[in-house]
N, C-alpha and C positions, 0 to 999 in steps of 0.2 A: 165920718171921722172928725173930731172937732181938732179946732186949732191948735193945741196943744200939741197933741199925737200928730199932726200933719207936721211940727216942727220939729218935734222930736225926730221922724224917721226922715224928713232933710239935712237934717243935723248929721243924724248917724249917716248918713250913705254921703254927705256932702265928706265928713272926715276917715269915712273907709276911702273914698275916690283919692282924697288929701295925701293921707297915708301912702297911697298905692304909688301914686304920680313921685310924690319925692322918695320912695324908695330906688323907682325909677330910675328918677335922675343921679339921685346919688351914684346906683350902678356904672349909669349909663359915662357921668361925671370921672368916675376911677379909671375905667377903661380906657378913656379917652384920651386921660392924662401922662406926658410922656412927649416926646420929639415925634413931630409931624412924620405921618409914614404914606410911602408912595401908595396910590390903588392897588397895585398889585401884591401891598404887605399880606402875609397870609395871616389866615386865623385858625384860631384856635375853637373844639367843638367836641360835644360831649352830648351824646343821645341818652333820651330818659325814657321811661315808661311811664306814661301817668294815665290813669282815667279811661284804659284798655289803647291807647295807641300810642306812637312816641313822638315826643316834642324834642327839639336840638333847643339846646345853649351857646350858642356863640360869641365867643367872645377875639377883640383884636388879638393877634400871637405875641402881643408885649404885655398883654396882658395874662396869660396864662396859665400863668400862677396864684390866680383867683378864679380859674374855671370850674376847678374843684366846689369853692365855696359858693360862687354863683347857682351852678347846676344843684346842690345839694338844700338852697333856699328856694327854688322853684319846686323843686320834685315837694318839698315837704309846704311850700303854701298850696301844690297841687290835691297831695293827700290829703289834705285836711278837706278842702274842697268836697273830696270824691267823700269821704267819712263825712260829713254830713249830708249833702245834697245827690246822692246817684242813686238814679232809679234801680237800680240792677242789685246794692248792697239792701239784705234785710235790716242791718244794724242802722242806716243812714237816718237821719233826721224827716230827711223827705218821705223814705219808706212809713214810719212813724207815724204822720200826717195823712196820708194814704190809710193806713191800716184802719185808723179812729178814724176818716171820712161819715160823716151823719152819725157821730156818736160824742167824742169830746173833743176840746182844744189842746194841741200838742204843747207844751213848753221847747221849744228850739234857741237857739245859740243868734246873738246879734245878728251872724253876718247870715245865718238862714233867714230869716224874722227881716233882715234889710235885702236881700234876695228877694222873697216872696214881694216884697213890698214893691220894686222896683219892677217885677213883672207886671202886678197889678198895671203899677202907672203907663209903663208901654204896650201894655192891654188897653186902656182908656185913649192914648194918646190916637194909638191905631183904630179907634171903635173897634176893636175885638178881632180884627185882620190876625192879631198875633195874641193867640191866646194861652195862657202856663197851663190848662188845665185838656187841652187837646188828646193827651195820651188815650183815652178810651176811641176815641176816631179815629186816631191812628194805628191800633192795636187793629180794629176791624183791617184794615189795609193790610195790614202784616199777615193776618191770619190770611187771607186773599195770596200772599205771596207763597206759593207752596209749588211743589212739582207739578202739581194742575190747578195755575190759577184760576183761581173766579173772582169776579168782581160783588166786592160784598152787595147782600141786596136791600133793598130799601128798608123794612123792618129794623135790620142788621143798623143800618147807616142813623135810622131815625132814635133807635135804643141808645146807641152810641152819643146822637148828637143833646137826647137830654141830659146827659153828663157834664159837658162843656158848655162852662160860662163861670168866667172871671170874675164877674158880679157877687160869684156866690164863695169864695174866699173871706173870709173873716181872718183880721191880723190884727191882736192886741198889743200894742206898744208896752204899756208898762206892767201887762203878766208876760209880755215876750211870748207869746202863743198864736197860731198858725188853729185856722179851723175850715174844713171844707164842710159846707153846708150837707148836701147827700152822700150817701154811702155808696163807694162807687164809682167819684171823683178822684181823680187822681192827678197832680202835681207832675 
């Protein structure tokens, strides 16, 4: 990746984290603001659905009357999340990239394209201890989880293990495209 591209996607992920942190605060800023209230002030709280399990909102009880709006800016930065990046949606960005694995480069959306990007690097950081493309190694396992397990067996495990390697991710910065080298990889 030459220097160019390596600044470009510190760039982007340096002003997605930017964005994200002073949304944060802002939030975090409103709530806050008001007459000091004892520990035992109550709160206020609002359960979501997002990404197949549920997340709470909580917010202080003087605050309240923006739990509506807090809870309903999580759920919708969650959906967008799950619509491009879940394994499980065919529609998703990720699915996409999977499907084309050992065939073409996906076009995805910034924050997929700075996603992928940021697995790579904690792929690298780790020497491959954490790697984004594990899914086929771990699917053998699942399949193993059954009313009578068995421990997949070496064949099984070695099939699997030439699928995983974070090495073999290709990410274009400026076509914005996602490419797994073999078909069969999966994200």
């Amino acid at each position: 990746m030459n220097a160019k591209r390596r600044y470009s996607l510190m760039s982007m992920a340096s002003r997605l984290l930017y964005h994200a942190a002073a949304g944060a605060f802002v939030l975090l800023a409103a709530a806050g603001c008001g007459e000091p209230r004892s520990p035992a002030a109550s709160i206020s709280s609002r359960t979501i659905w997002v990404m197949g399990t549920q997340a709470s909102v909580t917010l202080p009880a003087h605050s309240a009357a923006r739990l509506d709006e807090a809870a309903d800016i999580v759920e919708a930065v969650f959906a967008d999340i799950e619509q491009k990046m879940s394994l499980y949606r065919t529609d998703s960005e990720l699915a996409a990239i999977n499907r084309a694995a050992g065939m073409v480069p996906v076009a995805v959306s910034p924050v997929t394209l700075n996603t992928v990007a940021l697995a790579i690097k904690y792929a690298r950081l780790s020497n491959g201890m954490f790697d984004p493309t594990m899914t086929p190694l771990l699917q053998s396992w699942r399949d193993a989880a059954t009313d009578e397990p068995e421990i997949p067996d070496a064949e099984t495990l070695a099939q699997a293990l030439t699928l995983v390697d974070f090495r073999r991710i290709e990410i274009d910065t400026e076509e914005t495209t996602v490419f797994l080298q073999q078909q069969g990889m999966v994200l």
